[in-house]
N, C-alpha and C positions, 0 to 999 in steps of 0.2 A: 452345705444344705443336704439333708438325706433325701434321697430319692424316693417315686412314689411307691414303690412297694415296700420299701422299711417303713414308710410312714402308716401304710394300710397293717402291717405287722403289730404296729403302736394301736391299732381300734381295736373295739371289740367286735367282735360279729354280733352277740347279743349282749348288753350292757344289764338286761334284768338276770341273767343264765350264767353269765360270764365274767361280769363284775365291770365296774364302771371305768371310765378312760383312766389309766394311771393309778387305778388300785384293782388289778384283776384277782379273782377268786382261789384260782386254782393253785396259788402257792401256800394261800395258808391254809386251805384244805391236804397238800400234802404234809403236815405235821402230824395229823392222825395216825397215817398208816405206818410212817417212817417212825414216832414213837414207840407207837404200841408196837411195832416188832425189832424192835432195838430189845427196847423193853422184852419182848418176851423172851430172845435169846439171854438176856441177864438171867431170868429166871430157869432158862431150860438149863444154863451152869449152875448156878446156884441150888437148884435139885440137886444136885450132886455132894455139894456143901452139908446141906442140912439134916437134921436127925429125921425129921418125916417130911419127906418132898412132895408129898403129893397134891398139895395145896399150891405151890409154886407151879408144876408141871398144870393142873388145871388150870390158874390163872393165866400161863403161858395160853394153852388154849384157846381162853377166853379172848386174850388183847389179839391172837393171831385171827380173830373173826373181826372182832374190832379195826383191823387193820385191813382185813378184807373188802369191811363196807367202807368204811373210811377213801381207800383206793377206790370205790367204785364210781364215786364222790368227786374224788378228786378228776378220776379220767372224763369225767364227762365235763367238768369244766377246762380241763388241759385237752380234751380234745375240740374244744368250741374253738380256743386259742390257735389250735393247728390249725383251722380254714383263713385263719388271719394272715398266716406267710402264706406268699407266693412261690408256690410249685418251683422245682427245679432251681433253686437257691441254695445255697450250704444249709443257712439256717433252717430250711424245709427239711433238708435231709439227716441235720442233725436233730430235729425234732420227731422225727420218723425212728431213729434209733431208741431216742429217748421214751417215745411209746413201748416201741416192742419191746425194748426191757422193762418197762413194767408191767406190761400183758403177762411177759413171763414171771417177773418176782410174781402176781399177783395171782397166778393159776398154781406156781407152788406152795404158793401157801394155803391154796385152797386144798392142794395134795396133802400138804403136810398137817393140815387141819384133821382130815378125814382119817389121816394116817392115824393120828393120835386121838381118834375119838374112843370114847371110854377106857383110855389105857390108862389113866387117872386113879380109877375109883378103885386100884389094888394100894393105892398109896405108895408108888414108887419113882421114882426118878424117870426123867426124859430121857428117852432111848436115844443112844447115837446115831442110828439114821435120823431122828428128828432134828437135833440139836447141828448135824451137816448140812442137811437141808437148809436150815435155817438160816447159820452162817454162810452157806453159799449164795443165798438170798439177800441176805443183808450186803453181802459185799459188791452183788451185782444193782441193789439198790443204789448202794454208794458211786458206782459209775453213772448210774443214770441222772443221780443228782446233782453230779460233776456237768454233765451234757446241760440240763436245767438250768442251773448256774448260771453255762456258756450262750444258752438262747437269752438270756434274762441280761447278763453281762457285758458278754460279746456282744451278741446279733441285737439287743435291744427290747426283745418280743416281747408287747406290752410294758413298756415302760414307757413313760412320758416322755416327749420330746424336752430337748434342752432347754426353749425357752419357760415350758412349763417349770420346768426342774428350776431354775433359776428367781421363781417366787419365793421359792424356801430361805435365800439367801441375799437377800432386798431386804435391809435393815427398815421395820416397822412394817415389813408385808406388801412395801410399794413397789410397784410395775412402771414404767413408764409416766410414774407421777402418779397414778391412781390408785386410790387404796384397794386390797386384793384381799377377799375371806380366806381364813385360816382356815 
C-alpha cells in the first residue's frame, strides 16, 4: 500500500490548472516545445543541405518561439505538479533537477532566438553558434525527459493509483461487480 505522501504525489493541487486525477496536463503540453525544437534543429541542418536556406533558418526561428511559449505552458502546469510531492524525497529532488533544466534549455533558447533575429532575411544558412546551441539544448532536454519519465515511472507523480489502473483491465469495465464509465 503506498504511503501518504506518494498518494498526495498522485493529486492535483488544482484539477481545473493542472489537469484532472490520473490525466495531468503537463505531459502533453510538453510535446510543443520538445517538437518544435527537435524540429528546428532539423532544419537549422538542413540549411546547410539546401540551395536557398533561408526559409528553413526562419522557420527554425519561428518553431524556436513556438517552443518557447509552448515551454511556458508547460512549466506552469509542471510546476503545479511540483507542490504535489512532498519536500525532501528523491522524487522532490529529482523533480527540482528536472525544472532547472528546463529553466535552462528554455532561457537558451530564448538566447538563441534573439541570437538569430533577423539573421534570416540575407537568405543564408544557420550559423554554427546557433545550430550548437541548439544541439546542446536538445541534448540537455533529452535528460530532463529521462528525469520526467523517471517521476512519472519510477516515483508515480501523478499517475493513478493501481486500483484505479486496474479498471482498464476488468474485462467489460467491471470493478468489483459494478459497471465502471469508460
Amino acid at each position: 500500500m503506498p504511503g501518504e505522501s506518494q498518494l498526495q504525489a498522485k493529486r492535483p493541487v488544482s484539477a481545473l490548472l493542472a489537469g484532472p486525477y490520473g490525466h495531468p496536463f503537463h505531459p502533453i503540453l510538453v510535446t510543443v516545445p520538445i517538437g518544435a525544437w527537435v524540429v528546428s534543429l532539423v532544419f537549422d541542418i538542413a540549411s546547410h543541405v539546401v540551395h536557398r536556406p533561408g526559409f528553413l533558418a526562419q522557420s527554425s526561428q519561428w518553431l524556436i518561439a513556438i517552443g518557447v511559449i509552448g515551454a511556458l505552458l508547460a512549466a506552469m502546469a509542471g510546476f503545479l505538479d511540483l507542490f504535489a510531492i512532498p519536500a525532501g524525497t528523491r522524487a522532490f529532488r529529482t523533480a527540482l533537477v528536472h525544472m532547472t533544466l528546463n529553466l535552462l534549455v528554455t532561457a537558451a533558447y530564448v538566447v538563441n532566438f534573439l541570437w538569430r533575429q533577423g539573421d534570416y532575411a540575407d537568405g543564408g544558412s544557420v550559423g554554427t553558434g546557433g545550430i550548437v546551441l541548439s544541439a546542446l539544448s536538445v541534448a540537455a532536454l533529452a535528460v530532463s525527459g529521462f528525469l520526467g519519465g523517471k517521476l512519472a515511472y519510477r516515483y508515480g507523480v501523478r499517475v493513478a493509483d493501481e486500483d484505479t489502473q486496474a479498471e482498464g483491465y476488468t474485462p467489460g469495465g467491471r470493478r468489483n461487480g459494478t459497471r465502471t464509465a469508460v
